[in-house]
MILUMLUM-855906 format. One record per atom (N, C-alpha, C, O): atom name; residue in one letter; x, y, z. Coordinates in nm, 3 decimals, always signed. Each point is the difference from the previous one (the first is absolute). Example, Ala and Ser with C-alpha at 12.3 -4.5 7.8 and 13.67 -1.06 7.14 Angstrom:
BEGIN
+------+------+---------+---------+---------+
: site : code :       X :       Y :       Z :
+------+------+---------+---------+---------+
:    N :    A :  +1.319 :  -0.569 :  +0.780 :
:   CA :    A :  -0.089 :  +0.119 :  +0.000 :
:    C :    A :  +0.090 :  +0.120 :  +0.000 :
:    O :    A :  +0.104 :  -0.002 :  +0.066 :
:    N :    S :  -0.139 :  +0.107 :  -0.138 :
:   CA :    S :  +0.082 :  +0.119 :  +0.006 :
:    C :    S :  -0.077 :  +0.109 :  +0.073 :
:    O :    S :  +0.051 :  +0.111 :  +0.017 :
+------+------+---------+---------+---------+
This chain:
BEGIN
+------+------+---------+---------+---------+
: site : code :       X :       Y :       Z :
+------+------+---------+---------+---------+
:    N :    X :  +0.081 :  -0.120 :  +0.000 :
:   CA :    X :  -0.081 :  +0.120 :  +0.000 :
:    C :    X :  +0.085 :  +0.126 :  +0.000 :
:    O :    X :  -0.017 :  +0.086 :  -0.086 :
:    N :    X :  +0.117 :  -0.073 :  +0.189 :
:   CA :    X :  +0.094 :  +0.134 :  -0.004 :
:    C :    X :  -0.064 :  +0.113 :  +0.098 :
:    O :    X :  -0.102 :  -0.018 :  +0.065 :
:    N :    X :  +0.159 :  +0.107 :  -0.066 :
:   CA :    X :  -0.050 :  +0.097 :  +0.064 :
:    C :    X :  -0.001 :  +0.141 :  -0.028 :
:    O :    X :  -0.007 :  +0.034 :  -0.118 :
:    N :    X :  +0.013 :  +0.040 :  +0.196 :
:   CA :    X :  -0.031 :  +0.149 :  -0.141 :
:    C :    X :  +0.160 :  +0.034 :  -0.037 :
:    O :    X :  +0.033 :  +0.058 :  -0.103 :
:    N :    X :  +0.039 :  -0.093 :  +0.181 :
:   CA :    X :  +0.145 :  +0.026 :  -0.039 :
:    C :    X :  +0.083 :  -0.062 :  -0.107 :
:    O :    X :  +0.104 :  +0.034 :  -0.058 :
:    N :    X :  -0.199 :  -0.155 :  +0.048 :
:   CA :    X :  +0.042 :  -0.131 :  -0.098 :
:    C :    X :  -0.137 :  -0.059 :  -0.036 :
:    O :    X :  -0.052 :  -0.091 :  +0.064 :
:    N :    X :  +0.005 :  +0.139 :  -0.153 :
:   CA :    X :  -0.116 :  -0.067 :  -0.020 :
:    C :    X :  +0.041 :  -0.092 :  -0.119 :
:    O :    X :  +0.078 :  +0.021 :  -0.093 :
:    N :    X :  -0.159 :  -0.137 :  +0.124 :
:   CA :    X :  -0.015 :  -0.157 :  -0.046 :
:    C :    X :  -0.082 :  +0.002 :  -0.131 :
:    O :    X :  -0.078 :  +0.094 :  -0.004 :
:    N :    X :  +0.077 :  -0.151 :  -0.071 :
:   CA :    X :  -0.100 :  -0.039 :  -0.114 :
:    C :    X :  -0.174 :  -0.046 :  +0.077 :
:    O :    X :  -0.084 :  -0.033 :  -0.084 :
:    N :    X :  +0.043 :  +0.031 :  +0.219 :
:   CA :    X :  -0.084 :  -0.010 :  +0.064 :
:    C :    X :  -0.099 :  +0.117 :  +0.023 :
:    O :    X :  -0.121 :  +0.009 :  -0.021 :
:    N :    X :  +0.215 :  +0.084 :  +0.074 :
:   CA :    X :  +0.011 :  +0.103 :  +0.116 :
:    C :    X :  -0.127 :  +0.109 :  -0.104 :
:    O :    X :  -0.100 :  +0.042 :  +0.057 :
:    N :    X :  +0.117 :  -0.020 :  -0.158 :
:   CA :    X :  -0.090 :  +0.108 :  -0.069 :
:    C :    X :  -0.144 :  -0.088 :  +0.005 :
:    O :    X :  -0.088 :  +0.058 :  +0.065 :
:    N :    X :  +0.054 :  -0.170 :  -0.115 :
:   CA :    X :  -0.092 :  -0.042 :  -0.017 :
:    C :    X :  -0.086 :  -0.002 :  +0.182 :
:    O :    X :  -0.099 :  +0.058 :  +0.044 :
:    N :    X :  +0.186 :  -0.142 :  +0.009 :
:   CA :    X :  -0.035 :  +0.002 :  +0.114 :
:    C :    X :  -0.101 :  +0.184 :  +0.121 :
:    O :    X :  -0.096 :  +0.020 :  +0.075 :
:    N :    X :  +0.229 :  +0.065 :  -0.150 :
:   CA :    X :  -0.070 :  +0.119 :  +0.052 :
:    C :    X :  -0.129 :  +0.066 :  -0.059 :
:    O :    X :  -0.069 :  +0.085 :  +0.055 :
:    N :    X :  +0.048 :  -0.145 :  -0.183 :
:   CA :    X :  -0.113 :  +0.025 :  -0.092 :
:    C :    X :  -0.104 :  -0.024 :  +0.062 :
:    O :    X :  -0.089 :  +0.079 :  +0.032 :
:    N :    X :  +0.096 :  -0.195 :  -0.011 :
:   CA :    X :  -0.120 :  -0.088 :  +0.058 :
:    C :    X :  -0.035 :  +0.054 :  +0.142 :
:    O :    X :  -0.113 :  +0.013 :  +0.048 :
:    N :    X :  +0.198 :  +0.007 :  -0.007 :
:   CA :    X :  -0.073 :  +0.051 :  +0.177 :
:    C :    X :  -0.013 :  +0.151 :  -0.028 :
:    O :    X :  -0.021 :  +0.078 :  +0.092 :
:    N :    X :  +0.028 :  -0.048 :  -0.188 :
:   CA :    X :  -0.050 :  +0.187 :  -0.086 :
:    C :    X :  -0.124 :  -0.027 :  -0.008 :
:    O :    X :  -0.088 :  +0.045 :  +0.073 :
:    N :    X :  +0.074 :  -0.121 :  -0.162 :
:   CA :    X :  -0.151 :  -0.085 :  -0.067 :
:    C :    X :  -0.096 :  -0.042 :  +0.107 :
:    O :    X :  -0.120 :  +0.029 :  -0.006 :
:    N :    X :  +0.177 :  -0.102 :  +0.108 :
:   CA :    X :  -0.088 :  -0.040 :  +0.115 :
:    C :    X :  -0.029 :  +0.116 :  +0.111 :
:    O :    X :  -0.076 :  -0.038 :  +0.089 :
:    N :    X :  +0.113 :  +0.142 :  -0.080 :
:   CA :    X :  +0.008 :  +0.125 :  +0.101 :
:    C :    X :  -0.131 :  +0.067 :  -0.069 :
:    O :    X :  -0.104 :  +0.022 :  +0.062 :
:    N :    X :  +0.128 :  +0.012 :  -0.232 :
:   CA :    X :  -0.054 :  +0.083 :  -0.089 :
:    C :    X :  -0.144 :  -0.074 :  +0.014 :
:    O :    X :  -0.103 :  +0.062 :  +0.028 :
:    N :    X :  +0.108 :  -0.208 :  -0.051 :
:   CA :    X :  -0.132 :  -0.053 :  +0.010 :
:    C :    X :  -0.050 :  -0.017 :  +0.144 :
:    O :    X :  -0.116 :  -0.033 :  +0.020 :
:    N :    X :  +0.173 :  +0.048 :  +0.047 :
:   CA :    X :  -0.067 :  -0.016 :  +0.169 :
:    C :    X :  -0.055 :  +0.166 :  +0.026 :
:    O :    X :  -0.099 :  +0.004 :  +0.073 :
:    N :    X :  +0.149 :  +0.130 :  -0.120 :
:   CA :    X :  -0.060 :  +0.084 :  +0.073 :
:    C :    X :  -0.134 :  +0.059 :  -0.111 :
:    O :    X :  -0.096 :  +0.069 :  +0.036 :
:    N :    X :  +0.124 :  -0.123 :  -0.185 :
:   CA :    X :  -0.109 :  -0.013 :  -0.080 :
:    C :    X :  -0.132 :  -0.097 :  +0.036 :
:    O :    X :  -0.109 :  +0.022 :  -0.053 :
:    N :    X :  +0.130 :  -0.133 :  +0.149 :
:   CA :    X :  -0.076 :  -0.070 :  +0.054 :
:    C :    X :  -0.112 :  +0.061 :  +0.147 :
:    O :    X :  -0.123 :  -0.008 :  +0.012 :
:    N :    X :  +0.226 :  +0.065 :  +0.077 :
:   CA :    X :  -0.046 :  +0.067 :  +0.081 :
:    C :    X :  -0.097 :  +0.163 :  -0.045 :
:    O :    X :  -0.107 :  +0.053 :  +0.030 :
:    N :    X :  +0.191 :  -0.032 :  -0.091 :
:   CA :    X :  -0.099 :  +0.099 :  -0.071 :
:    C :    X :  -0.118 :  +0.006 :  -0.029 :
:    O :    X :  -0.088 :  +0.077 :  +0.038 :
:    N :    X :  +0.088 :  -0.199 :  -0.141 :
:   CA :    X :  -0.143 :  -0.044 :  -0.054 :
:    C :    X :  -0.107 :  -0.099 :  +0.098 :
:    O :    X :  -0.114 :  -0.042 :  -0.021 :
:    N :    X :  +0.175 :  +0.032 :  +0.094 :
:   CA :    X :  -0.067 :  -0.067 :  +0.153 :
:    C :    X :  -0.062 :  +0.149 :  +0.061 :
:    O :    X :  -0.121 :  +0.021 :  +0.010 :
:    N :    X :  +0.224 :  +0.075 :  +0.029 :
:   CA :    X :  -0.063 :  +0.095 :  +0.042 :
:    C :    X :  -0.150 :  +0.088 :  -0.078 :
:    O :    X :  -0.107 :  +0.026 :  +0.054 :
:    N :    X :  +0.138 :  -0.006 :  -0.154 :
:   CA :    X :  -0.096 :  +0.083 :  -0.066 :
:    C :    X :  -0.137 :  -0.066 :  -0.013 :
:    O :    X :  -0.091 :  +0.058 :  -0.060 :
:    N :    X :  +0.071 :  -0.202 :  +0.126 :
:   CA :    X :  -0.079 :  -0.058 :  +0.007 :
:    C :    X :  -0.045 :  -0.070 :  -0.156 :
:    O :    X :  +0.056 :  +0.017 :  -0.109 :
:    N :    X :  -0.187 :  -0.105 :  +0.143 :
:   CA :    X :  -0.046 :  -0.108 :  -0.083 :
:    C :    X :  -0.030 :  +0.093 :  -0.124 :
:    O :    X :  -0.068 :  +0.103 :  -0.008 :
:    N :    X :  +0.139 :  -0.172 :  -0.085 :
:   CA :    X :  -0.005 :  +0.054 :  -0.164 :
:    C :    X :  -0.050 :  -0.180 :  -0.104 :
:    O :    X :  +0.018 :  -0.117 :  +0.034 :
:    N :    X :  -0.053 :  +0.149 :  -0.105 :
:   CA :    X :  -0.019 :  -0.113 :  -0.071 :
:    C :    X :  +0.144 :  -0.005 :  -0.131 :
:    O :    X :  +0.054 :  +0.093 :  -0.060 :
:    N :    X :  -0.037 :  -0.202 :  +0.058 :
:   CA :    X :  +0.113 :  -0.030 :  -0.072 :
:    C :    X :  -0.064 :  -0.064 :  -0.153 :
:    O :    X :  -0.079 :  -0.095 :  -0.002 :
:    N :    X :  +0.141 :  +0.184 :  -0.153 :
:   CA :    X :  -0.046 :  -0.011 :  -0.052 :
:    C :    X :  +0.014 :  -0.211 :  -0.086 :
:    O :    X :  +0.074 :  -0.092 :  +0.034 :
:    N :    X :  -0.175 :  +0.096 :  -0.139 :
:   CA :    X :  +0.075 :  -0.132 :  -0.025 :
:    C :    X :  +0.109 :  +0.006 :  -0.089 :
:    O :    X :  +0.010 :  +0.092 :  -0.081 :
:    N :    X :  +0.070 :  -0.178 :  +0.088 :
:   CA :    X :  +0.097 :  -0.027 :  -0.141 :
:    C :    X :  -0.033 :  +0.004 :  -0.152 :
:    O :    X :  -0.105 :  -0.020 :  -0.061 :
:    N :    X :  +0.210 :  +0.046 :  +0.027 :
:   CA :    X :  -0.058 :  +0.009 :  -0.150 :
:    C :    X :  +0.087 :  -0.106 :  -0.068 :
:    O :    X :  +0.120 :  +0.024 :  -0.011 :
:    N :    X :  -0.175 :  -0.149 :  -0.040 :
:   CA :    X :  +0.051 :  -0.062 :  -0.027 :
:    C :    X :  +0.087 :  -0.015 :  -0.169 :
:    O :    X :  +0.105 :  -0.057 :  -0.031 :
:    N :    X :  -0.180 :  +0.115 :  -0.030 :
:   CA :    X :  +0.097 :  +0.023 :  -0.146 :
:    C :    X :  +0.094 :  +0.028 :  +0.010 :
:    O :    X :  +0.075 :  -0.072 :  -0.065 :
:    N :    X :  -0.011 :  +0.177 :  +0.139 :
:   CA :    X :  +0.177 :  +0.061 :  -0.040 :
:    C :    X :  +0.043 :  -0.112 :  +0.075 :
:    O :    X :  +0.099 :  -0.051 :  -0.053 :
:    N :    X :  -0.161 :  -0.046 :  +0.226 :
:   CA :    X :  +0.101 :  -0.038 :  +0.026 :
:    C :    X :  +0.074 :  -0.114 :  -0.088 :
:    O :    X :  +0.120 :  -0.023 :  -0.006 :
:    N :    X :  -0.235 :  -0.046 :  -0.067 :
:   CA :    X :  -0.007 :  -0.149 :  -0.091 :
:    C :    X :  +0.097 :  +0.062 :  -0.098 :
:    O :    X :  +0.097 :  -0.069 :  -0.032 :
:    N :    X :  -0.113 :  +0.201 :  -0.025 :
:   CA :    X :  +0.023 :  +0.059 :  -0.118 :
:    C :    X :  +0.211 :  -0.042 :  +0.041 :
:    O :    X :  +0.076 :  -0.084 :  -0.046 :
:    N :    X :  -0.062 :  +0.181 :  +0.135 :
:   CA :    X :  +0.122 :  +0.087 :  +0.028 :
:    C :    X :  +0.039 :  -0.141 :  +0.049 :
:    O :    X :  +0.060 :  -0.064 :  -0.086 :
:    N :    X :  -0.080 :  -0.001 :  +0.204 :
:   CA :    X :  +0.088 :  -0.129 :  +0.031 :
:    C :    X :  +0.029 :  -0.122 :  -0.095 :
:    O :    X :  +0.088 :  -0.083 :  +0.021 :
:    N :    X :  -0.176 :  +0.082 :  -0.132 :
:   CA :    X :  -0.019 :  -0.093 :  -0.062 :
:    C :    X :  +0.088 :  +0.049 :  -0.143 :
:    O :    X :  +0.039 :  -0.086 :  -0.079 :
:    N :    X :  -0.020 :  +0.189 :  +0.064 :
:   CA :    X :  +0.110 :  +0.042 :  -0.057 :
:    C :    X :  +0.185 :  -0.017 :  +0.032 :
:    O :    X :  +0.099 :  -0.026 :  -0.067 :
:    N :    X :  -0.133 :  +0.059 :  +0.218 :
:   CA :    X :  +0.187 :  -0.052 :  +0.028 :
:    C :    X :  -0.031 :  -0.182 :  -0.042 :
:    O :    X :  +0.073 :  -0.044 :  -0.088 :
:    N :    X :  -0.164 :  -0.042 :  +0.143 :
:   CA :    X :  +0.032 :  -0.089 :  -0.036 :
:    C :    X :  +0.026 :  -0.055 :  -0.097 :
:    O :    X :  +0.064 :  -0.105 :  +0.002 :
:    N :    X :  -0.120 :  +0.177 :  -0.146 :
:   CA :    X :  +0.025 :  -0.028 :  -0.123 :
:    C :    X :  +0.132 :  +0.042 :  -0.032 :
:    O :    X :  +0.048 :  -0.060 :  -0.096 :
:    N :    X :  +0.020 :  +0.138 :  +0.144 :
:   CA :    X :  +0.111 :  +0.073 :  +0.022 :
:    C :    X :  +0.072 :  -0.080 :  +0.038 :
:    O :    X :  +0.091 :  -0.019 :  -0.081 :
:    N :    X :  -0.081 :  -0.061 :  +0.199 :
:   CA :    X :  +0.109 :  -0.077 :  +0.049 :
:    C :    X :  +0.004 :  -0.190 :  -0.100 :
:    O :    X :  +0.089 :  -0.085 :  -0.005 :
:    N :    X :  -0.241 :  +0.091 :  -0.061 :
:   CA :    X :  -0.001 :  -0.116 :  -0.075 :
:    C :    X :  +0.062 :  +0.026 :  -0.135 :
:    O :    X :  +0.042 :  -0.099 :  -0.059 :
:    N :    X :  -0.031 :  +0.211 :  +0.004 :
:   CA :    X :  +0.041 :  +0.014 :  -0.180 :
:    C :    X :  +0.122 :  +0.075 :  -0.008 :
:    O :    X :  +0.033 :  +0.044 :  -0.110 :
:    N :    X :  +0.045 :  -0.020 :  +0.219 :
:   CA :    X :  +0.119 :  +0.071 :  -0.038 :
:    C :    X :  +0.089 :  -0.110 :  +0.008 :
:    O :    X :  +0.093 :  +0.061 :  -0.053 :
:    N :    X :  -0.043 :  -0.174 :  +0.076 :
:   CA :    X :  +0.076 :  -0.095 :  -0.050 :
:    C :    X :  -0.039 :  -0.039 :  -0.176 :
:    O :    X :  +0.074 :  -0.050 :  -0.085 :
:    N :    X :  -0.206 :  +0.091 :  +0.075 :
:   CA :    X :  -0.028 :  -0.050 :  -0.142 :
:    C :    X :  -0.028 :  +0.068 :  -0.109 :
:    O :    X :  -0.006 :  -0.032 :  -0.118 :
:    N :    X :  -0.014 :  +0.159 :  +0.191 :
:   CA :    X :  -0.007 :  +0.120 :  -0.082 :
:    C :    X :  +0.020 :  +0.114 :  -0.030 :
:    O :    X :  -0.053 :  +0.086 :  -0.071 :
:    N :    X :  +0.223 :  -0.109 :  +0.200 :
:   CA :    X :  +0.080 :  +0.130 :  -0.020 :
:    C :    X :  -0.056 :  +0.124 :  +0.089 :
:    O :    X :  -0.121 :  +0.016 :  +0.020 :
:    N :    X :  +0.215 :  +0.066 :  +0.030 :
:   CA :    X :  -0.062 :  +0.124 :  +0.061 :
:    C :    X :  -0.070 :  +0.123 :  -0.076 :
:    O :    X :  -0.039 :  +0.102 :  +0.057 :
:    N :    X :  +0.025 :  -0.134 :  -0.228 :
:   CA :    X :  -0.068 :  +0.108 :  -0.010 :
:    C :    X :  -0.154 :  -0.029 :  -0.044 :
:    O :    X :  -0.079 :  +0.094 :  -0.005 :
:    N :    X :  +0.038 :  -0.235 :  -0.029 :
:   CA :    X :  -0.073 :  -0.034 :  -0.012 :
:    C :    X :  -0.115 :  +0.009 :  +0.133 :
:    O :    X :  -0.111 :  +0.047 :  +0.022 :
:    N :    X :  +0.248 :  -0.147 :  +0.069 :
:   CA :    X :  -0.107 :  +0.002 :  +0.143 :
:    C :    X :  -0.063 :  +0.180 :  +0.019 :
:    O :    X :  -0.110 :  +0.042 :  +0.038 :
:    N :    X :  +0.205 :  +0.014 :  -0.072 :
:   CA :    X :  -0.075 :  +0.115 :  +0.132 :
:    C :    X :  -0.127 :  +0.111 :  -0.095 :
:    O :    X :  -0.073 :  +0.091 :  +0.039 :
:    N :    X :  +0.097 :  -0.160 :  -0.188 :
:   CA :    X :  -0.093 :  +0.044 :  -0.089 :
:    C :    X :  -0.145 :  -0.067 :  +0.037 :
:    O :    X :  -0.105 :  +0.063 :  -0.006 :
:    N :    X :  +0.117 :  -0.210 :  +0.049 :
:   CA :    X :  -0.110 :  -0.033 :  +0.014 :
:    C :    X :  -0.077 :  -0.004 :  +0.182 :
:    O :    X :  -0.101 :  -0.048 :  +0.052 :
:    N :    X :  +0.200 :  +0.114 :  -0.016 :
:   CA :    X :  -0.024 :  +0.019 :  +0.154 :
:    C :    X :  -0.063 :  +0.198 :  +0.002 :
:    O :    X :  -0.083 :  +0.053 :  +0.073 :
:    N :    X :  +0.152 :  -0.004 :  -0.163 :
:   CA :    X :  -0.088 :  +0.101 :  -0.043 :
:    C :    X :  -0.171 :  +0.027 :  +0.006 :
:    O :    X :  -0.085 :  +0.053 :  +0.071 :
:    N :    X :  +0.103 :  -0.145 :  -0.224 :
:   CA :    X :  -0.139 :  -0.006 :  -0.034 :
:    C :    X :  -0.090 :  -0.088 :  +0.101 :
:    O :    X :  -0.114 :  +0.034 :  +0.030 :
:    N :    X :  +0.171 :  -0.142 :  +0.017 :
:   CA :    X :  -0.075 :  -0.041 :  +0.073 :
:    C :    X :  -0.037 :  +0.040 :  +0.151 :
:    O :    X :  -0.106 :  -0.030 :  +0.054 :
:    N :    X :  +0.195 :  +0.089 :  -0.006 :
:   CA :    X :  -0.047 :  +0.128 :  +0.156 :
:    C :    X :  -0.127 :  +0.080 :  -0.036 :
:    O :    X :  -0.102 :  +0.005 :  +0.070 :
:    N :    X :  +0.124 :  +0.065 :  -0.205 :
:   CA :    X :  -0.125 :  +0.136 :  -0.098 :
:    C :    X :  -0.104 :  -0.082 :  +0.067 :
:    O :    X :  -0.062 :  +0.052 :  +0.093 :
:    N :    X :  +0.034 :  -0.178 :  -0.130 :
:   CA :    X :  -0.153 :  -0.086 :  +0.039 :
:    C :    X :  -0.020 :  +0.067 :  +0.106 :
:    O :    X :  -0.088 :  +0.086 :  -0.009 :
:    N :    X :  +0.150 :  -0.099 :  +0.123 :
:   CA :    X :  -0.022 :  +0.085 :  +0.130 :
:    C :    X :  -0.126 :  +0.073 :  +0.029 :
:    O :    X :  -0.079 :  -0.030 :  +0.089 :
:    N :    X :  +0.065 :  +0.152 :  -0.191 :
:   CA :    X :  -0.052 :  +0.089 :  +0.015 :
:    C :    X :  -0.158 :  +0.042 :  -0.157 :
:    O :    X :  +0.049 :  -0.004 :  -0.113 :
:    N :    X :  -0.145 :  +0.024 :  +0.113 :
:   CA :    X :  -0.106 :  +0.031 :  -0.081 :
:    C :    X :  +0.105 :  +0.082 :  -0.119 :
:    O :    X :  +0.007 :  -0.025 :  -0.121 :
:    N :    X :  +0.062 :  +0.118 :  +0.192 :
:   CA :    X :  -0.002 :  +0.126 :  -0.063 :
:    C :    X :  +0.147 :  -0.033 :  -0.090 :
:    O :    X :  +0.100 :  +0.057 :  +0.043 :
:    N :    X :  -0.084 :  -0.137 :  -0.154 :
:   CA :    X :  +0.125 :  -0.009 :  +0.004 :
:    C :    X :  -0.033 :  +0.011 :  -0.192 :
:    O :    X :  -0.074 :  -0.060 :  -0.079 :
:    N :    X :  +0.203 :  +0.200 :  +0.065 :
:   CA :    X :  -0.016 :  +0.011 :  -0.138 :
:    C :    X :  +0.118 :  -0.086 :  -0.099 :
:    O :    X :  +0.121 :  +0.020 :  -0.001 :
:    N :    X :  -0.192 :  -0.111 :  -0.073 :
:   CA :    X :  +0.117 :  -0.090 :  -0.019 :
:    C :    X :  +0.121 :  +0.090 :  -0.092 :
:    O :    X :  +0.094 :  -0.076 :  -0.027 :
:    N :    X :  -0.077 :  +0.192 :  -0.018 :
:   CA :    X :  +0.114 :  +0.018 :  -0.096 :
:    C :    X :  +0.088 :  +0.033 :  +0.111 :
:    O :    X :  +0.121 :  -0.020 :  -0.001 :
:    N :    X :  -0.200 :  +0.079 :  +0.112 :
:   CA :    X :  +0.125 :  +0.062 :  +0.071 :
:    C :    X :  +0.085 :  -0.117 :  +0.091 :
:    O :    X :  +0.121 :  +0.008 :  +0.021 :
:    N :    X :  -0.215 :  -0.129 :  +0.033 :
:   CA :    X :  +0.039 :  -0.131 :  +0.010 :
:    C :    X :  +0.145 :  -0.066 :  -0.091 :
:    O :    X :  +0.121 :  -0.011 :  +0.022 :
:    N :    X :  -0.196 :  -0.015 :  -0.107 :
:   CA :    X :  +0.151 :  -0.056 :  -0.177 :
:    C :    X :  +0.114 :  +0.108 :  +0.086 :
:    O :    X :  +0.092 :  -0.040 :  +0.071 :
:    N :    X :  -0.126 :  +0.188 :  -0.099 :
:   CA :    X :  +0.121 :  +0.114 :  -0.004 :
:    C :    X :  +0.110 :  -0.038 :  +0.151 :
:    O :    X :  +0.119 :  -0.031 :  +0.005 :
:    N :    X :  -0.211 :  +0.047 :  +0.088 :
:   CA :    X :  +0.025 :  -0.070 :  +0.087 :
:    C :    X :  +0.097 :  -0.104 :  +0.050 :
:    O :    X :  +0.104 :  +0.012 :  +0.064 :
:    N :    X :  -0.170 :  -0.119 :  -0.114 :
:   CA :    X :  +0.077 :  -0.141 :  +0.003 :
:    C :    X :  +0.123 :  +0.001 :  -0.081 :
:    O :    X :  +0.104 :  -0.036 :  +0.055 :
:    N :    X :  -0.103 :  +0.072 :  -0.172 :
:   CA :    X :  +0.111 :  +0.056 :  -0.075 :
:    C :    X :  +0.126 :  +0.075 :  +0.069 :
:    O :    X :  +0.120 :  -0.022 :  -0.016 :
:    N :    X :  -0.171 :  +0.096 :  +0.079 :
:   CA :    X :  +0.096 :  +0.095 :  +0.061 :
:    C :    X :  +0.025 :  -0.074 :  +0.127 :
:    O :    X :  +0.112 :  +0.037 :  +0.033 :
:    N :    X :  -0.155 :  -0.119 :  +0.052 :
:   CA :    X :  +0.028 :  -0.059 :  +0.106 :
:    C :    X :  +0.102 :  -0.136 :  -0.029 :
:    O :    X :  +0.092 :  -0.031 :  +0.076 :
:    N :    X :  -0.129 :  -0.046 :  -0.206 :
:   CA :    X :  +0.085 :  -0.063 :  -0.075 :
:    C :    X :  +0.129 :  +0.075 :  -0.035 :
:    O :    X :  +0.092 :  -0.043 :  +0.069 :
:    N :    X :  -0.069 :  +0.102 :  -0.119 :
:   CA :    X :  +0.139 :  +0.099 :  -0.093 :
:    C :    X :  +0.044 :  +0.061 :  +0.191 :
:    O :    X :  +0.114 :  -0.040 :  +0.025 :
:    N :    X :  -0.147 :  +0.083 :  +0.042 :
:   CA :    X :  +0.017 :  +0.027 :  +0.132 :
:    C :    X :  +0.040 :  -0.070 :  +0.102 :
:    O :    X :  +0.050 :  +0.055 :  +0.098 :
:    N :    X :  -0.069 :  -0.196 :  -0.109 :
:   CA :    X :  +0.081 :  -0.107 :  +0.076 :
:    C :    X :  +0.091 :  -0.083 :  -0.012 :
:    O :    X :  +0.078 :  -0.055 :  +0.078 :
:    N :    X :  -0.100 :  +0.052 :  -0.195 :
:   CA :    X :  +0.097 :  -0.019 :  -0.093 :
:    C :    X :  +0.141 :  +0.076 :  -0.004 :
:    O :    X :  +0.096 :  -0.065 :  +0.042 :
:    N :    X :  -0.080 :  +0.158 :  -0.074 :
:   CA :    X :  +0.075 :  +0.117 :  +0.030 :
:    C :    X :  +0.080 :  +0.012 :  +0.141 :
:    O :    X :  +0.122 :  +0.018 :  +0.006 :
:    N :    X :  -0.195 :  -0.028 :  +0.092 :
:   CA :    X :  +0.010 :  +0.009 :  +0.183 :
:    C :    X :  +0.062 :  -0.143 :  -0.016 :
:    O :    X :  +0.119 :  -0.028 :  -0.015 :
:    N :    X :  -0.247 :  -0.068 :  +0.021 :
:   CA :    X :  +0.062 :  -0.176 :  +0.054 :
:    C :    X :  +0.114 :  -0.001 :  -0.076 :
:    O :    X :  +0.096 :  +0.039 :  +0.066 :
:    N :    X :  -0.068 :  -0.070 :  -0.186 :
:   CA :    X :  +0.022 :  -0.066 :  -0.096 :
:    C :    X :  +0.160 :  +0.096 :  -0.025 :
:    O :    X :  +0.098 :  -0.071 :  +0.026 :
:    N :    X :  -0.064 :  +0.204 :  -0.067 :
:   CA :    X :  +0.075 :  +0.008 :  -0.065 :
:    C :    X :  +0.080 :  +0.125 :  +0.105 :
:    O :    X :  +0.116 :  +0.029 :  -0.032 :
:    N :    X :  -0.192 :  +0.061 :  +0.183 :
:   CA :    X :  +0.097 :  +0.037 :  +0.075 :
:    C :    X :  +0.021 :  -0.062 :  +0.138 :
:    O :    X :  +0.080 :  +0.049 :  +0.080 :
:    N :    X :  -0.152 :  -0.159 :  -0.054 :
:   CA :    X :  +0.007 :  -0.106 :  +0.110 :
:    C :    X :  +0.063 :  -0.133 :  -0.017 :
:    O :    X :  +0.031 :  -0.074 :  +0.094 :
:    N :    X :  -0.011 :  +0.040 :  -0.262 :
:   CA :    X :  +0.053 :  -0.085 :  -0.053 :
:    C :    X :  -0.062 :  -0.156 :  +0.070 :
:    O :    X :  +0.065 :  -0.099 :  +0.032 :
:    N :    X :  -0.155 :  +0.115 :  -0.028 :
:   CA :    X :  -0.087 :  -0.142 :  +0.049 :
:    C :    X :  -0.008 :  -0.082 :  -0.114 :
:    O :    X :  -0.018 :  +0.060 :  -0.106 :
:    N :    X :  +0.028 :  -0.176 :  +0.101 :
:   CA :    X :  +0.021 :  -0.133 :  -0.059 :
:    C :    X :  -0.093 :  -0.029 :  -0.042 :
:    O :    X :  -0.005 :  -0.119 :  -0.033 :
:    N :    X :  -0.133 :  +0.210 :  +0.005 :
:   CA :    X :  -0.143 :  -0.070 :  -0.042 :
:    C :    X :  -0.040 :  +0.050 :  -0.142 :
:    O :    X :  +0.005 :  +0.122 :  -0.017 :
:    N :    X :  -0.046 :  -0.201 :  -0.087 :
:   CA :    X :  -0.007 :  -0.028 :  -0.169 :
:    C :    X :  -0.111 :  +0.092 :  +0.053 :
:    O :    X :  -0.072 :  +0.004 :  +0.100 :
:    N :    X :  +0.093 :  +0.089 :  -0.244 :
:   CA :    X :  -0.070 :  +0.114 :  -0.039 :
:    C :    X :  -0.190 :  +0.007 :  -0.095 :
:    O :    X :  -0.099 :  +0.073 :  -0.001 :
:    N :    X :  +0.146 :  -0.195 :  -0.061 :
:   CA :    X :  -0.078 :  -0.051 :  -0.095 :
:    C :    X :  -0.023 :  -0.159 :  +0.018 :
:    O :    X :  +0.087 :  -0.055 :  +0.068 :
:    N :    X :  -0.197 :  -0.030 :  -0.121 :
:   CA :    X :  +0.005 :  -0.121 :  +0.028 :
:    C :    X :  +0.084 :  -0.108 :  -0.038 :
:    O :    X :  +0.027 :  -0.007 :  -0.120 :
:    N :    X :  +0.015 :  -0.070 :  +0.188 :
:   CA :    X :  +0.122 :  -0.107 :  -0.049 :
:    C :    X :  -0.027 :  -0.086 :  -0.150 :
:    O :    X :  +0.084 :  -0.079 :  -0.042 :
+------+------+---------+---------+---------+
């Protein structure tokens, strides 16, 4: 873990989390105080939409390269939402493709095929 003088490959994550748990405990008390509110329901499209996208994500980038995957992790997050205009979607995905590519691929020098094998 380390300590603040020497901090460990642990030590940041670790302090995150008890950030996270402080931040959510006096957000808790709070909303305890202000009394009984009704909690709205979930909306289930973006979550199916958006999670079900990394998973396609972590299934097609061995097979279909990083610019493919994140083209179709693009378009497929857009589902998410009613309001989704598909050109700006394509423009989008395009640019998030040519964009990780660029980052992952050619100034991080990561080892992962660009295009499909």
């Amino acid at each position: 873990m380390g300590s603040i003088s020497r901090m460990g490959p642990g030590y940041l994550p670790m302090v995150l989390s008890y950030a996270l748990i402080i931040i959510g405990a006096f957000i808790a008390i709070r909303a305890i105080r202000q009394g009984e509110s009704r909690i709205e329901p979930g909306h289930w499209r973006p979550m199916v939409f958006v999670l079900g996208s990394i998973l396609v994500f972590a299934f097609l980038i061995p097979w279909g390269g990083l610019a493919l995957s994140t083209l179709f992790v693009t378009i497929l997050s857009s589902f998410g939402t009613r309001e989704t205009c598909w050109r700006n979607t394509i423009v989008l995905g395009i640019s998030m493709a040519l964009l990780t590519a660029l980052v992952f691929i050619k100034l991080l020098g990561l080892p992962i095929s660009v295009w499909p094998k």
